[in-house]
RONUZA-10444 format. One record per residue (C-alpha): residue number from 1; residue in one letter; x, y, z. Coordinates in steps of 0.02 Angstrom, whole numbers, plus 50000, padded with zeros to 5 digits. Layout:
N
<node><num>NUM</num><residu>A</residu><u>X</u><v>Y</v><w>Z</w></node>
...
//
This chain:
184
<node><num>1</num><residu>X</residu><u>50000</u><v>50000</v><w>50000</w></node>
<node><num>2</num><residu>X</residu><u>50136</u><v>50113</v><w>50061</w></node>
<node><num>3</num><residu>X</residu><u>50232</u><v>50072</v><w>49875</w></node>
<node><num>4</num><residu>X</residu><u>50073</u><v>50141</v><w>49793</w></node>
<node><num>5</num><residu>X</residu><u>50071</u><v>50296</v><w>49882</w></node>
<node><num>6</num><residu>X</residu><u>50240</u><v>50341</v><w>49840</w></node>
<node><num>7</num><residu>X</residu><u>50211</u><v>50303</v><w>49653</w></node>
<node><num>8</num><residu>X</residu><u>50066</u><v>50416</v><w>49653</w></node>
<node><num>9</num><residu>X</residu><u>50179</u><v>50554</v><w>49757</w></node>
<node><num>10</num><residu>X</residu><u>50307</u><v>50547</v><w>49620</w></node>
<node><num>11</num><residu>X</residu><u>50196</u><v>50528</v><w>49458</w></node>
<node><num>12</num><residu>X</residu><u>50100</u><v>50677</v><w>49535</w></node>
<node><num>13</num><residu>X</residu><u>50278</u><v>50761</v><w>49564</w></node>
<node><num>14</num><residu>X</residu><u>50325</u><v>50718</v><w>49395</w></node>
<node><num>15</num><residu>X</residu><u>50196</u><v>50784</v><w>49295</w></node>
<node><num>16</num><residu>X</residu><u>50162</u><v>50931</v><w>49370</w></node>
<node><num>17</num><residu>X</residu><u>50360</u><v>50989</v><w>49349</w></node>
<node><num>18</num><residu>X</residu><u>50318</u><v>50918</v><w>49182</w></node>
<node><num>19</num><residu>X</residu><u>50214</u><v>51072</v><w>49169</w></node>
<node><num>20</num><residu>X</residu><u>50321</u><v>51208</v><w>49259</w></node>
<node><num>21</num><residu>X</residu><u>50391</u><v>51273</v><w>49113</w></node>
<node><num>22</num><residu>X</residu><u>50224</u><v>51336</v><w>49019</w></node>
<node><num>23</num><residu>X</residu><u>50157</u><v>51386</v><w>49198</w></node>
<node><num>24</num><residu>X</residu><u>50296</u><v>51491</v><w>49218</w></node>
<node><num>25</num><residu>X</residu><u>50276</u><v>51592</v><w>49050</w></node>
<node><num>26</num><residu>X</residu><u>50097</u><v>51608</v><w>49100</w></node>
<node><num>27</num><residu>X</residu><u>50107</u><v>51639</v><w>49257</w></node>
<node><num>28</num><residu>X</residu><u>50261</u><v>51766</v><w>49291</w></node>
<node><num>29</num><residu>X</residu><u>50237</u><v>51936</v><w>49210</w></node>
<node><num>30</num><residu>X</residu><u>50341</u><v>52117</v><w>49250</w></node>
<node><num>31</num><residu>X</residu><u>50473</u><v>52051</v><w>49334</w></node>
<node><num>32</num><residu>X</residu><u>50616</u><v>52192</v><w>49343</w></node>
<node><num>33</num><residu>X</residu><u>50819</u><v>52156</v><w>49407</w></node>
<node><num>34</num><residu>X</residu><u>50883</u><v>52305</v><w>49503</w></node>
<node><num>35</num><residu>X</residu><u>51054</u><v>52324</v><w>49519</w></node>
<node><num>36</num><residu>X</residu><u>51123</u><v>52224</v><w>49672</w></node>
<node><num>37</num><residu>X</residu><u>50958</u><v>52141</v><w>49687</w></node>
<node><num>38</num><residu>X</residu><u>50873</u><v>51982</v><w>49595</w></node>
<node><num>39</num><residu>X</residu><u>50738</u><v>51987</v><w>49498</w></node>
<node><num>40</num><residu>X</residu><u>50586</u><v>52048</v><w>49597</w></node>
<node><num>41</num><residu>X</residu><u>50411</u><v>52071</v><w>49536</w></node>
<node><num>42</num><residu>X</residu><u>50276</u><v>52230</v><w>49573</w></node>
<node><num>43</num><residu>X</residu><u>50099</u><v>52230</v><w>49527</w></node>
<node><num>44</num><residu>X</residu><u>50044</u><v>52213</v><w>49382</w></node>
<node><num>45</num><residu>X</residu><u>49966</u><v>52357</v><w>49303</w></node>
<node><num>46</num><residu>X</residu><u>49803</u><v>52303</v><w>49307</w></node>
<node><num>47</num><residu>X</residu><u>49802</u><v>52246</v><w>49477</w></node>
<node><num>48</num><residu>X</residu><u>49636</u><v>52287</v><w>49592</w></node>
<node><num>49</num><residu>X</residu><u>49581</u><v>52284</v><w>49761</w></node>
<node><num>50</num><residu>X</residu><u>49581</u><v>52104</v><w>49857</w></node>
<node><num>51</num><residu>X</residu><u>49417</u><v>52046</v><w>49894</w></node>
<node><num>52</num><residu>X</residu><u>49450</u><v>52072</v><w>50091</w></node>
<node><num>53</num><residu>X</residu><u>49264</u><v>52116</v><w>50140</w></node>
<node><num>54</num><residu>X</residu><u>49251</u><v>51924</v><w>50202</w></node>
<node><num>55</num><residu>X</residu><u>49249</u><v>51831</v><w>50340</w></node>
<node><num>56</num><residu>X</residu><u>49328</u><v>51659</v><w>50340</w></node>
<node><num>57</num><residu>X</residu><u>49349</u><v>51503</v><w>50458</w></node>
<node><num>58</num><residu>X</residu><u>49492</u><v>51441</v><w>50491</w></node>
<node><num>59</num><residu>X</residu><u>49522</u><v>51243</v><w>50513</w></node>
<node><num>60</num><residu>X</residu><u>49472</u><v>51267</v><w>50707</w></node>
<node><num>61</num><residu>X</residu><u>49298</u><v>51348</v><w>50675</w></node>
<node><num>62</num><residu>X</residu><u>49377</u><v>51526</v><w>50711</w></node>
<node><num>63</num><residu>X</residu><u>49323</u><v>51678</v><w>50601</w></node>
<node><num>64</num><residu>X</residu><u>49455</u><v>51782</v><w>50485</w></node>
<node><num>65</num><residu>X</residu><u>49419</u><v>51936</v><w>50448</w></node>
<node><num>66</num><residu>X</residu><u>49517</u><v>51968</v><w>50312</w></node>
<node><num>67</num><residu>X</residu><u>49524</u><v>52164</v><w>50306</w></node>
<node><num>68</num><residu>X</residu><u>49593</u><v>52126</v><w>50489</w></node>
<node><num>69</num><residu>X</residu><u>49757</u><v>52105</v><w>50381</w></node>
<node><num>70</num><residu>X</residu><u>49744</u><v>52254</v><w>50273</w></node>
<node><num>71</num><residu>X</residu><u>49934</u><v>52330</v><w>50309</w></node>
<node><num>72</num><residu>X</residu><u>50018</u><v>52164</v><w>50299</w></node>
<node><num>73</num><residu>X</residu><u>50101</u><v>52070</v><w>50142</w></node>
<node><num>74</num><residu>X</residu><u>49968</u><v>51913</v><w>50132</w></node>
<node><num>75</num><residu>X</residu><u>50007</u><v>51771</v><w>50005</w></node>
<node><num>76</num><residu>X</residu><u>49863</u><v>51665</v><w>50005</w></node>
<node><num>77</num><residu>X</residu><u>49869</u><v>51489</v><w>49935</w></node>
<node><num>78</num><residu>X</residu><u>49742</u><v>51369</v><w>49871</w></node>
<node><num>79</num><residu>X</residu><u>49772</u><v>51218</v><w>49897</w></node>
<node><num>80</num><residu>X</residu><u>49702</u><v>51031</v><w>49923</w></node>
<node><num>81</num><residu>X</residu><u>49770</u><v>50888</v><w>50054</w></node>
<node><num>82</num><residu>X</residu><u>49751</u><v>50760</v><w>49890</w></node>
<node><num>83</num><residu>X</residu><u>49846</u><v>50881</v><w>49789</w></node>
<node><num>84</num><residu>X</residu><u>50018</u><v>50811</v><w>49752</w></node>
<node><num>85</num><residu>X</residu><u>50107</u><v>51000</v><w>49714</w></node>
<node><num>86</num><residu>X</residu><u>50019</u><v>51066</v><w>49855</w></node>
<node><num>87</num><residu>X</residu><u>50127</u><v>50964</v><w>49964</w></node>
<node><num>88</num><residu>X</residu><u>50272</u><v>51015</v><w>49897</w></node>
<node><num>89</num><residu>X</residu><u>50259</u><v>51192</v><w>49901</w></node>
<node><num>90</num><residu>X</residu><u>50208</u><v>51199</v><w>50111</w></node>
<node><num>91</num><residu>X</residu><u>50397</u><v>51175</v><w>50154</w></node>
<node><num>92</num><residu>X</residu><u>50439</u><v>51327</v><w>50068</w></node>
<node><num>93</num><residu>X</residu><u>50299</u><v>51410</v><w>50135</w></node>
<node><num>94</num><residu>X</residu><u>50322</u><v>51381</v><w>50319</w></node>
<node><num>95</num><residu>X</residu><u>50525</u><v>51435</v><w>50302</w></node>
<node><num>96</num><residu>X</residu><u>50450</u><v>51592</v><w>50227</w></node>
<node><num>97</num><residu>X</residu><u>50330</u><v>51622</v><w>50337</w></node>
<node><num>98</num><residu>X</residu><u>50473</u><v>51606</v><w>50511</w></node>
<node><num>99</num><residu>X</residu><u>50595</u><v>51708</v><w>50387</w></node>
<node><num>100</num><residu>X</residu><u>50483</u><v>51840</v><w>50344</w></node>
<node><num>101</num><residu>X</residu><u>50360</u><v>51856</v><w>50480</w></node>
<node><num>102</num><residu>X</residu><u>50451</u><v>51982</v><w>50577</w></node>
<node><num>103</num><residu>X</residu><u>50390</u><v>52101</v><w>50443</w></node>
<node><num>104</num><residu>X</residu><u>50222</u><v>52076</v><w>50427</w></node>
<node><num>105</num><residu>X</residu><u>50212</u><v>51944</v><w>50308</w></node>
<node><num>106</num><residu>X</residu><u>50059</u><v>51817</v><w>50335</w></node>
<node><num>107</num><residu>X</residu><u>50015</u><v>51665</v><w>50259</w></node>
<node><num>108</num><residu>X</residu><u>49856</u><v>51590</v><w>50235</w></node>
<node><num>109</num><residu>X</residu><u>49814</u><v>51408</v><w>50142</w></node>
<node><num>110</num><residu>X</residu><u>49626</u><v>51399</v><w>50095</w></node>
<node><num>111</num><residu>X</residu><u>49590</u><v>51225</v><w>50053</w></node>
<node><num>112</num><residu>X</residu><u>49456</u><v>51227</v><w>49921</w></node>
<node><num>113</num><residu>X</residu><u>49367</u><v>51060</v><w>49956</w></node>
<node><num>114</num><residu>X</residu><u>49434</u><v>50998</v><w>50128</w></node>
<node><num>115</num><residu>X</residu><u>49325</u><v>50977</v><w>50286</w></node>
<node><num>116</num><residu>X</residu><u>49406</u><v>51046</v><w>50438</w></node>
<node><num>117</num><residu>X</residu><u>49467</u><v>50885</v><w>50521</w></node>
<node><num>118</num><residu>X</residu><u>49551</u><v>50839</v><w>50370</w></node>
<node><num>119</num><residu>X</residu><u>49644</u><v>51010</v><w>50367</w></node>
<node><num>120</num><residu>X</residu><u>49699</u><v>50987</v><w>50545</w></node>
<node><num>121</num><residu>X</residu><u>49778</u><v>50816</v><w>50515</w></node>
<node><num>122</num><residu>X</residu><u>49860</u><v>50898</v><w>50369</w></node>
<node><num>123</num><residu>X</residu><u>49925</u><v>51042</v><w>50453</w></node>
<node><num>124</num><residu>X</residu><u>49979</u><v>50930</v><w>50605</w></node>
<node><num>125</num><residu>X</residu><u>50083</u><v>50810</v><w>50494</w></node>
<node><num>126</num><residu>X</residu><u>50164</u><v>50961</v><w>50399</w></node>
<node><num>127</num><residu>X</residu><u>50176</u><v>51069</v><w>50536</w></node>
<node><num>128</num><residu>X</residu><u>50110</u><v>51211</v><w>50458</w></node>
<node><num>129</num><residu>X</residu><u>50153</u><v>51365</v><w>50563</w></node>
<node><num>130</num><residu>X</residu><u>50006</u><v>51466</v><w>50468</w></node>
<node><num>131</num><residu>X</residu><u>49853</u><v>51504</v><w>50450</w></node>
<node><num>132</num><residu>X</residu><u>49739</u><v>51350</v><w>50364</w></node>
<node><num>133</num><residu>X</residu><u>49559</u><v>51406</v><w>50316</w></node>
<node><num>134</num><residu>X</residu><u>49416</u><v>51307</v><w>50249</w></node>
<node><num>135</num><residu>X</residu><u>49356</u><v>51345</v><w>50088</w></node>
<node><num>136</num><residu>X</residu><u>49237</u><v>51205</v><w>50070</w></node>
<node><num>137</num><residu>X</residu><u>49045</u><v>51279</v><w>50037</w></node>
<node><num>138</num><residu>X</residu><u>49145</u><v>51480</v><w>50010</w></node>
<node><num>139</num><residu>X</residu><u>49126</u><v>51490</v><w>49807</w></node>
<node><num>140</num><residu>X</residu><u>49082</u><v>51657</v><w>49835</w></node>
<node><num>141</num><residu>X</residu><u>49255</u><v>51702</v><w>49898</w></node>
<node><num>142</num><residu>X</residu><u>49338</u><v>51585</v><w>49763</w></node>
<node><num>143</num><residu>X</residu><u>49223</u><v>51677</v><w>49614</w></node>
<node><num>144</num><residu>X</residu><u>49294</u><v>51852</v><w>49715</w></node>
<node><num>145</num><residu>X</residu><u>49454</u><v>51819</v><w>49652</w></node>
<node><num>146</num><residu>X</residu><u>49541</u><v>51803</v><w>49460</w></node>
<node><num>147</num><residu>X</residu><u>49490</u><v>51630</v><w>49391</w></node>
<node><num>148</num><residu>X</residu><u>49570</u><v>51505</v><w>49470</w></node>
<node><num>149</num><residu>X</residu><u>49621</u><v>51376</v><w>49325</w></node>
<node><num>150</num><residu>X</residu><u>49682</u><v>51225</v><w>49453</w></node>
<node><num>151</num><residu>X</residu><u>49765</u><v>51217</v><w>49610</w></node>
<node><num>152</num><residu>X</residu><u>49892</u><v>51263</v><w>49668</w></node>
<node><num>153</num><residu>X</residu><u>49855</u><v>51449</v><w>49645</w></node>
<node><num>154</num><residu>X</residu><u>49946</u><v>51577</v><w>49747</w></node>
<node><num>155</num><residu>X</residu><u>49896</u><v>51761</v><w>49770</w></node>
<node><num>156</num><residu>X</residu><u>50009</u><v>51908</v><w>49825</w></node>
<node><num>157</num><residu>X</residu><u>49919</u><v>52057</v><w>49890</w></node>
<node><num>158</num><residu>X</residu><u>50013</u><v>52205</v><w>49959</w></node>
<node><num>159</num><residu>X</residu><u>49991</u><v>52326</v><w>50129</w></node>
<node><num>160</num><residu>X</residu><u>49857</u><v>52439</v><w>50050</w></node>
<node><num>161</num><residu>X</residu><u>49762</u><v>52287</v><w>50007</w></node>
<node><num>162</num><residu>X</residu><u>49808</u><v>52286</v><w>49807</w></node>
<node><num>163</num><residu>X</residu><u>49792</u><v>52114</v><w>49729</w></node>
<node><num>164</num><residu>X</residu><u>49985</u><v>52116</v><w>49640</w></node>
<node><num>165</num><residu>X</residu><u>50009</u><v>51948</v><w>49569</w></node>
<node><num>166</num><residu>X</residu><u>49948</u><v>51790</v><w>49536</w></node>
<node><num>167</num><residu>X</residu><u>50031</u><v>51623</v><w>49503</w></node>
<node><num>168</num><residu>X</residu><u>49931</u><v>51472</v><w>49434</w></node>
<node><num>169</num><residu>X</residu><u>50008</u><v>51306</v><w>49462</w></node>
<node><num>170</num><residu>X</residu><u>50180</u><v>51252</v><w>49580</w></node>
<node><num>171</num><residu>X</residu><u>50296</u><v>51395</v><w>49624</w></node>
<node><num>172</num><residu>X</residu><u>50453</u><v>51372</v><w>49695</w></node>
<node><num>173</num><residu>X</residu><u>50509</u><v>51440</v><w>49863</w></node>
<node><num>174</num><residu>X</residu><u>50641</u><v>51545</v><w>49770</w></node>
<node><num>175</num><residu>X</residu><u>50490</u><v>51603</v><w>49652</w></node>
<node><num>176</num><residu>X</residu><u>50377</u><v>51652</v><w>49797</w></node>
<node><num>177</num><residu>X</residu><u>50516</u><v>51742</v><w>49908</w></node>
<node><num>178</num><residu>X</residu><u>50556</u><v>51855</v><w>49767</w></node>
<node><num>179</num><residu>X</residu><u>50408</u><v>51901</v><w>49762</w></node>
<node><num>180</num><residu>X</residu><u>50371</u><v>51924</v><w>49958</w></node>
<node><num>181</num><residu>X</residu><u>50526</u><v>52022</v><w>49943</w></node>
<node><num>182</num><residu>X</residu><u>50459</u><v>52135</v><w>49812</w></node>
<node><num>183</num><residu>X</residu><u>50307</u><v>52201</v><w>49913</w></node>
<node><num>184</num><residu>X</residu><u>50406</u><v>52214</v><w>50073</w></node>
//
């Protein structure tokens, strides 16, 4: 049984790095080098407010209001415990979220079609040091947002509450810091 999981793990790893390359030329746009500095992206120029008029729950059944974190950097994932990319992005997540913390960066995972006990178990066995919400039954937060073509799909939205970028698909940890590191 255990063989079959880590078959799946690695087909699932496979194909989605299989697919990196075209999500990359979709999904990374205005990035700009600065002398002495890498490559760091800003907003996109037709970047609009983030849909922070709702209230969330997390995976404990506690609301998030999410205009609670207007002023801070917030890069909020969706994401799925069956999603094989998913998994592999959270690492790089929770080192960015202890590095960058500090200055007001917060993450937040919104799992689109978990319940909440499967979240928990999932955040335990990770050890997820942010916030997990439940998105199961919250389309109308999902159809807030740009289309979201498949999971994993990461937003970056800035202090004043601007939605800046979007990636569709896995991102690297190198991808994502540059551009935390951009809206800091």
């Amino acid at each position: 049984m255990l063989t079959r999981w880590v078959l799946a793990a690695a087909a699932a790893l496979g194909l989605s790095l299989l697919t990196l390359p075209v999500v990359r030329s979709f999904a990374i746009s205005s990035l700009t080098t600065a002398p002495g500095l890498e490559a760091a992206a800003v907003c996109d120029k037709d970047a609009k407010p983030a849909p922070l008029q709702y209230t969330l729950k997390d995976m404990n059944g506690a609301d998030l209001k999410l205009a609670s974190l207007k002023g801070k950097i917030i890069v909020l994932n969706f994401w799925a415990t069956w999603c094989g990319p998913c998994k592999v992005e959270v690492p790089g997540f929770i080192e960015l979220q202890n590095k960058y913390r500090s200055q007001g960066l917060v993450f937040l995972g919104l799992s689109v079609d978990d319940p909440p006990e499967k979240i928990r178990e999932f955040a335990q066995q990770f050890k997820v040091n942010y916030t997990m919400l439940v998105g199961l039954g919250r389309e109308d937060f999902q159809e807030a947002l740009p289309p979201i073509w498949g999971i994993p799909a990461t937003f970056f939205i800035a202090r004043d509450g601007t939605l800046c970028k979007t990636h569709m698909g896995f991102t690297t940890k190198e991808e994502t810091e540059k551009e935390i590191r951009a809206l800091l």
